[in-house]
N, C-alpha and C positions, 0 to 999 in steps of 0.2 A: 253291182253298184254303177254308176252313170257318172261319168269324168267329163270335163270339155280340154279338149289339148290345145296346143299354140299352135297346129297346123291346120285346125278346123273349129278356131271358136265357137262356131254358131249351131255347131251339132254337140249332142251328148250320145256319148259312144258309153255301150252297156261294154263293162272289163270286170276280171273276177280281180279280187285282192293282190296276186302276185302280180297280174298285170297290170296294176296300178302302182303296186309299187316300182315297177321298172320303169313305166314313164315318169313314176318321179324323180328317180335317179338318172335319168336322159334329161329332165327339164323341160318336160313336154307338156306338162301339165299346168293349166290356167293358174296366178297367183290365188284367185281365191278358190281352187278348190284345192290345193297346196294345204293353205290353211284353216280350211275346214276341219281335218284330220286331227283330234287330239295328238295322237301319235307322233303327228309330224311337227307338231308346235313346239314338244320335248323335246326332240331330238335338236329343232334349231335352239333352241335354249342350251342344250349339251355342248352344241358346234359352237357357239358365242362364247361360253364359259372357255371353252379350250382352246379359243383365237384369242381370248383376253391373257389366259395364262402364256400362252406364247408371245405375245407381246411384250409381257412383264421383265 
């Protein structure tokens, strides 16, 4: 799969799955190909829901 990261926007760097998920955990990766990822759209929905109840 093809990512663009914040260190090299204007290239698409081919990365397998786990390596994509690791620069998403570094924050390395472009906002919209962040949320491109069904995946990852759940997961911030997961992370909101559980900074609202801590909130509470």
């Amino acid at each position: 799969m093809k990512v663009r990261t914040t260190m090299q926007p204007h290239l698409d760097i081919e990365v397998t799955e786990a390596e994509r998920l690791d620069l998403q955990r570094q924050g390395l990766l472009l906002p919209d190909e962040a949320e491109g990822d069904s995946a990852q759209a759940t997961d911030k929905t997961t992370d909101a829901k559980a900074s609202q109840r801590k909130g509470a």
